[in-house]
C-alpha positions in Angstrom: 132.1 2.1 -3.8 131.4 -1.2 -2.4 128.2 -0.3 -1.0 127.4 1.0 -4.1 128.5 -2.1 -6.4 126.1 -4.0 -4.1 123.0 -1.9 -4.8 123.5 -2.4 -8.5 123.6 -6.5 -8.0 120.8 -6.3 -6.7 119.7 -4.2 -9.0 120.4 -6.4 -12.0 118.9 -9.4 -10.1 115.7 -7.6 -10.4 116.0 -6.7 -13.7 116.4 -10.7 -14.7 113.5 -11.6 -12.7 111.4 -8.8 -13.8 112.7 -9.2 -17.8 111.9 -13.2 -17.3 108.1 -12.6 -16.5 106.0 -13.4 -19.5 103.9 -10.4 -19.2 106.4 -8.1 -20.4 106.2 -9.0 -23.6 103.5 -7.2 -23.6 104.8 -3.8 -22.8 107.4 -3.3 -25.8 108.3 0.1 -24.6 109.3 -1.2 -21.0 110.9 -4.3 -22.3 113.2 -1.8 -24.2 113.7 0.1 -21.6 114.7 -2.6 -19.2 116.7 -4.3 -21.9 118.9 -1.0 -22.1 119.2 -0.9 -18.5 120.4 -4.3 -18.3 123.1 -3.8 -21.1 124.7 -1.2 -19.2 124.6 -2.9 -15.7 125.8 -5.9 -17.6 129.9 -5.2 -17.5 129.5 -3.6 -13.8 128.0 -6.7 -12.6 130.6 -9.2 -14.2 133.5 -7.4 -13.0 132.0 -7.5 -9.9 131.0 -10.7 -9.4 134.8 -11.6 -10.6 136.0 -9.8 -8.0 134.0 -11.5 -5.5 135.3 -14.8 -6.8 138.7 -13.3 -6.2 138.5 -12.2 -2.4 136.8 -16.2 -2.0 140.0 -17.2 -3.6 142.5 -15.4 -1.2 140.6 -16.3 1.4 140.7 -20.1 0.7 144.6 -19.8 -0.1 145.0 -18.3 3.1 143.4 -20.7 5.0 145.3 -24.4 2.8 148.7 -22.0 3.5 147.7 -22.0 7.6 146.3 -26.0 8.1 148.2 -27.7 4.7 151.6 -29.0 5.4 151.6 -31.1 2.0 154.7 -28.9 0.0 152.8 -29.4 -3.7 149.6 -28.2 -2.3 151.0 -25.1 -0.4 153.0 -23.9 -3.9 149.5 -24.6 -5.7 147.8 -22.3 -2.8 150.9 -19.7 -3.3 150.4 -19.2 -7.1 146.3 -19.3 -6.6 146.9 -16.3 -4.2 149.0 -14.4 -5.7 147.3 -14.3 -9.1 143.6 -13.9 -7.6 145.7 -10.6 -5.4 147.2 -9.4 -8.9 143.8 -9.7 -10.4 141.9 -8.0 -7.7 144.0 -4.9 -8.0 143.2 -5.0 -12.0 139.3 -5.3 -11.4 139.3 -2.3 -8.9 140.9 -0.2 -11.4 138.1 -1.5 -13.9 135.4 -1.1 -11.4 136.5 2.9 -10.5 136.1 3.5 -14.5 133.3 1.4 -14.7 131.3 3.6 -12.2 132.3 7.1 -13.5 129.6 9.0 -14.7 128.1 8.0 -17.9 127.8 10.8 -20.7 124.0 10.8 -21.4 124.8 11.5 -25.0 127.0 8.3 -25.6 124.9 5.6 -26.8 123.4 8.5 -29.4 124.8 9.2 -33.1 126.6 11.5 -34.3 126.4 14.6 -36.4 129.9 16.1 -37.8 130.4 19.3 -39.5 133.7 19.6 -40.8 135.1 23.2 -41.9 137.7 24.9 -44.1 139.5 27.4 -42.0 142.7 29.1 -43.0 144.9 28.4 -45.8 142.5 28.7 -48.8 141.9 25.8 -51.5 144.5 23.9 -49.1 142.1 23.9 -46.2 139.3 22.7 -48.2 141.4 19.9 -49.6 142.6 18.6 -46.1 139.1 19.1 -45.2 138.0 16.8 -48.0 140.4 14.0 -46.4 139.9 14.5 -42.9 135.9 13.7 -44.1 137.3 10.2 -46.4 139.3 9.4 -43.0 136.0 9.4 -40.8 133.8 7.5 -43.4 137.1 4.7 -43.1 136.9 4.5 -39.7 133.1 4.6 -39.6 133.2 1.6 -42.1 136.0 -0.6 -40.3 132.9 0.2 -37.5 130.4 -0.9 -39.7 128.3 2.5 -39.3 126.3 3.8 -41.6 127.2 7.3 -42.7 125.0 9.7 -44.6 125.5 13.3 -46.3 123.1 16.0 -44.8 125.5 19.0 -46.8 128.5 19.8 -48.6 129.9 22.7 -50.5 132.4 21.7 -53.1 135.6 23.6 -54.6 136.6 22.9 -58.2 139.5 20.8 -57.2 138.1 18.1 -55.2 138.0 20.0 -52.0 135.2 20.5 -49.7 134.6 24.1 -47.9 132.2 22.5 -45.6 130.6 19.0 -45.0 128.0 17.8 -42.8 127.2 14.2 -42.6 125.5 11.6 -39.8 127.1 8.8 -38.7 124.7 5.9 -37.3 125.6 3.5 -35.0 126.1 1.8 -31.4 128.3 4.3 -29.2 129.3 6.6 -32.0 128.8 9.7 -29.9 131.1 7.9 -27.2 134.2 7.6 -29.9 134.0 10.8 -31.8 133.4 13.1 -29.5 136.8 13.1 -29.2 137.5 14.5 -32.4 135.9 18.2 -32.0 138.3 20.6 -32.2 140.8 22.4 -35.1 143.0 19.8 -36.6 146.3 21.7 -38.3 147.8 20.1 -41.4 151.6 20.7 -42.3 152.6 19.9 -45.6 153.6 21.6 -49.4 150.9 21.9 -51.5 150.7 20.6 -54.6 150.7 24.1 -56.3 153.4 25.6 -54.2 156.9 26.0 -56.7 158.9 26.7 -53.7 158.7 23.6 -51.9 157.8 25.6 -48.8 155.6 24.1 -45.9 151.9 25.3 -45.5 149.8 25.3 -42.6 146.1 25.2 -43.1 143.4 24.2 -40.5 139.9 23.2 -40.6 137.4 22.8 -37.6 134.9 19.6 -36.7 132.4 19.8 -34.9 130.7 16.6 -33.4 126.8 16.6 -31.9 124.9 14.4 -30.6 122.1 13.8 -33.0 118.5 15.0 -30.9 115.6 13.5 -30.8 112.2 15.3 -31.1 111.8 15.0 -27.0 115.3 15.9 -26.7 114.5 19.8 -28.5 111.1 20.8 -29.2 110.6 23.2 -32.3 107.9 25.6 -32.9 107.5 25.4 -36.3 106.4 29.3 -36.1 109.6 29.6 -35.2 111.1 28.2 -38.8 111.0 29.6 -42.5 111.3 26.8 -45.3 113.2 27.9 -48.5 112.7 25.0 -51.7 115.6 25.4 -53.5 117.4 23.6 -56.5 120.8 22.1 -55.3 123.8 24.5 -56.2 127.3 24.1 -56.1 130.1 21.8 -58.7 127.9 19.5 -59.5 130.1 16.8 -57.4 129.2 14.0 -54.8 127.3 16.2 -52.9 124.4 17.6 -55.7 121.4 16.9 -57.3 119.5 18.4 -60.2 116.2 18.9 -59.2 114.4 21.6 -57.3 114.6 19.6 -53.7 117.2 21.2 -51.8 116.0 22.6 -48.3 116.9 25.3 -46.3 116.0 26.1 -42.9 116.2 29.3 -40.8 115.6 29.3 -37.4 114.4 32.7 -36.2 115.1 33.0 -32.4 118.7 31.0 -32.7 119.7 32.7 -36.3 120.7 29.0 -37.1 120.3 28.5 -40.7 120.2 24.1 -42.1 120.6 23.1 -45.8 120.1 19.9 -47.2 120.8 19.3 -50.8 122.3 15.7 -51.1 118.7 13.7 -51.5 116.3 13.7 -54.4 113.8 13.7 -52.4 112.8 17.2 -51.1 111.1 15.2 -48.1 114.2 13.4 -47.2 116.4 16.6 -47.4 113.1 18.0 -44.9 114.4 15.0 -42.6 118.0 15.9 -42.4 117.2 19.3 -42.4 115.4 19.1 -39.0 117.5 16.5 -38.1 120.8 18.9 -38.3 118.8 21.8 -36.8 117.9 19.8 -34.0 121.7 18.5 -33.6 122.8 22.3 -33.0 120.2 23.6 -30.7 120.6 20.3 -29.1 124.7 21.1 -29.1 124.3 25.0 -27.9 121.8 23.3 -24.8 124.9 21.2 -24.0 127.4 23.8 -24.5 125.7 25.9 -21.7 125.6 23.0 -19.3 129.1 22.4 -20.1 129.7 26.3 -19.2 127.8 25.6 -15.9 130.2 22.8 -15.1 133.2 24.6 -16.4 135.5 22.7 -13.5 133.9 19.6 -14.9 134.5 20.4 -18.4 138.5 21.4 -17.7 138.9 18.0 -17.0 137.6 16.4 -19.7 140.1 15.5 -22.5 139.0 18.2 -25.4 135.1 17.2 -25.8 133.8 20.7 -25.4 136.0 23.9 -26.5 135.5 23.8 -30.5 138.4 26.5 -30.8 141.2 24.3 -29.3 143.9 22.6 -31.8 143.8 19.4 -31.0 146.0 17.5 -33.5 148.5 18.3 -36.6 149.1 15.7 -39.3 153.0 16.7 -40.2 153.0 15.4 -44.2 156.9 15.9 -44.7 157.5 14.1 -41.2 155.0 11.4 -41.9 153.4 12.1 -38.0 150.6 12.7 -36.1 150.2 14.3 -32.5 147.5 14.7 -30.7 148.2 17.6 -28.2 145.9 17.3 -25.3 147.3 13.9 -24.3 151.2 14.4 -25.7 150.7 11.5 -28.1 152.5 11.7 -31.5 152.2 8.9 -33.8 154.5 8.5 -37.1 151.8 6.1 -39.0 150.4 9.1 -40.8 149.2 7.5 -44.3 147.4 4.7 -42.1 145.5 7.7 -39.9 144.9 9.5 -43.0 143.0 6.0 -44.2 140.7 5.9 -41.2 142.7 4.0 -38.4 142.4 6.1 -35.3 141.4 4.1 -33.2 144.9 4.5 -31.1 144.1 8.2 -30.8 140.9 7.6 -29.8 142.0 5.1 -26.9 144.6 6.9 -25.9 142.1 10.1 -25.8 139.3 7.9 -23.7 142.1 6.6 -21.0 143.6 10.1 -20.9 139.7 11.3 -19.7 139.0 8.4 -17.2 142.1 9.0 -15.7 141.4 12.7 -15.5 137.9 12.1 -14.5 139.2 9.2 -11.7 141.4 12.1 -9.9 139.3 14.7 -9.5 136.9 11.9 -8.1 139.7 10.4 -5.6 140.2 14.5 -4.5 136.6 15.4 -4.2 
């Protein structure tokens, strides 16, 4: 690790000199490139350097507790050592994590797709909530999210709802949140008082670039369209909704949320690239499928993940054990507790099967 740690100072070294010469300026591409390679070496290198600072520490306590008999100094030596050993513990810890293999996909945005799945009108009024909850958290983020599609129910619930969230590391944080989420609780129309249990799916991609999937556009058949559906949030009026089907992958796109039939072209690709981009990452999962077993519920999109318990006011995330009983604060966007807890939960199980291996 340590021979490792030093390769990557020296590293970052020559990124500083190489980002201070003038001439770079004129190579934006490059000076982006660098720049990006720099911001991720950045918290390595601190920790490191810390850590260095540390073992001088020790070292120099060591050597006033053998040649100082002065009492005062020896107690000062004492405490210096024993708080630069407690911290050099804490910064090997952070250093292990801070050198696991970074997910290519994290610094990307996000596409979600949220589902109705059983329990009728029910499911498409959790999944109408579950969809406010993400654009809370998203805005507590300050991310920008955007519509790409919806399909309405009379009542205020959404059947399905695809929308793209922008911003730095959102493909890090909601990855976590693929998965079927189970909701508890007495609908509003049930004269029994008896609990439901509905369920919806989400589904979180990275969003792909054009190099990321190429796209024959013999391979696509665009459909112009007026918008259909309620007449809600998610639809317009005029004749500008898009539809894309994608002939070898059977994948069919719509876009209906934009006036303009060129900006509903955008989002169009946009989500078609997303899901060839997702099934090309699905297979590599597959590949790795020991690899993907220990990762904390960022691949299978059939696995329940959480319940949200109305009548018990709780949540509980199921991979890592965690129940919370804050559920009217969840249900307004702060999950960011889940979220850590899901992200130490995956270090730690990533750190083990590195320590065995």
């Amino acid at each position: 690790m340590f021979d490792r740690l030093e390769d990557l100072l020296h590293r970052f070294d020559e990124l500083m000199l190489e980002l201070n010469d003038p001439s770079i300026a004129n190579d934006q591409d490059r000076f982006r490139k660098l720049m990006k390679e720099q911001a991720n070496l950045t918290p390595i290198v601190e920790a490191y350097r810390e850590y260095k600072q540390c073992k001088d520490t020790v070292e120099e306590s060591l050597a006033i507790l053998d040649e100082e008999s002065d009492e005062e100094m020896r107690e000062l030596a004492k405490e210096e050592l024993n708080d630069s050993k407690a911290r050099i513990e804490e910064l090997e810890n952070e250093l292990k994590i801070l050198l696991l293999p970074k997910d290519p996909n994290d610094d990307k945005n996000v596409i979600v797709e949220i589902r109705a799945g059983a329990g009728g009108d029910e499911a498409a009024l959790f999944a109408a909530e579950i969809y406010r909850m993400y654009v809370h958290y998203a805005e507590n983020r300050r991310w920008r999210v955007e519509m790409v599609e919806c399909e309405e129910i009379g009542i205020g619930g959404l059947k399905n709802v695809t929308f793209m969230v922008t911003g730095q590391g959102a493909y890090s944080v909601l990855k976590y949140e693929s998965g079927v989420h189970r909701v508890q609780r007495v609908p509003e129309t049930e004269s029994g008082g008896r609990i439901h249990t509905s369920t919806i799916t989400v589904a979180v991609m990275p969003e792909a670039e054009e190099v990321d999937i190429q796209i024959d556009e013999k391979d696509i058949r665009i459909d112009v369209m007026r918008a259909s559906g309620n007449g809600g949030q998610c639809v317009n009026t005029t004749d500008s909704a898009v539809r894309l089907t994608h002939f070898p992958s059977g994948i069919v796109v719509y876009s209906q949320t934009e006036k303009s039939q060129l900006q509903n072209k955008a989002k169009a690709y946009a989500l078609l690239r997303a899901k060839l981009y997702d099934i090309e990452c699905q297979k590599a999962h597959d590949a790795e499928a020991e690899a993907r077993r220990s990762q904390i519920g960022t691949g299978d999109r059939s696995e329940k993940i959480r319940t949200y318990n109305f009548p018990q006011g709780r949540v509980t995330d199921h991979r890592i054990g965690l129940t919370l009983y804050k559920l009217d604060k969840i249900m307004n966007g702060e999950i960011q507790e889940i979220i850590d807890a899901c992200i130490a939960a995956d270090q730690a199980a990533k750190l083990a099967k590195m320590q065995d291996s």
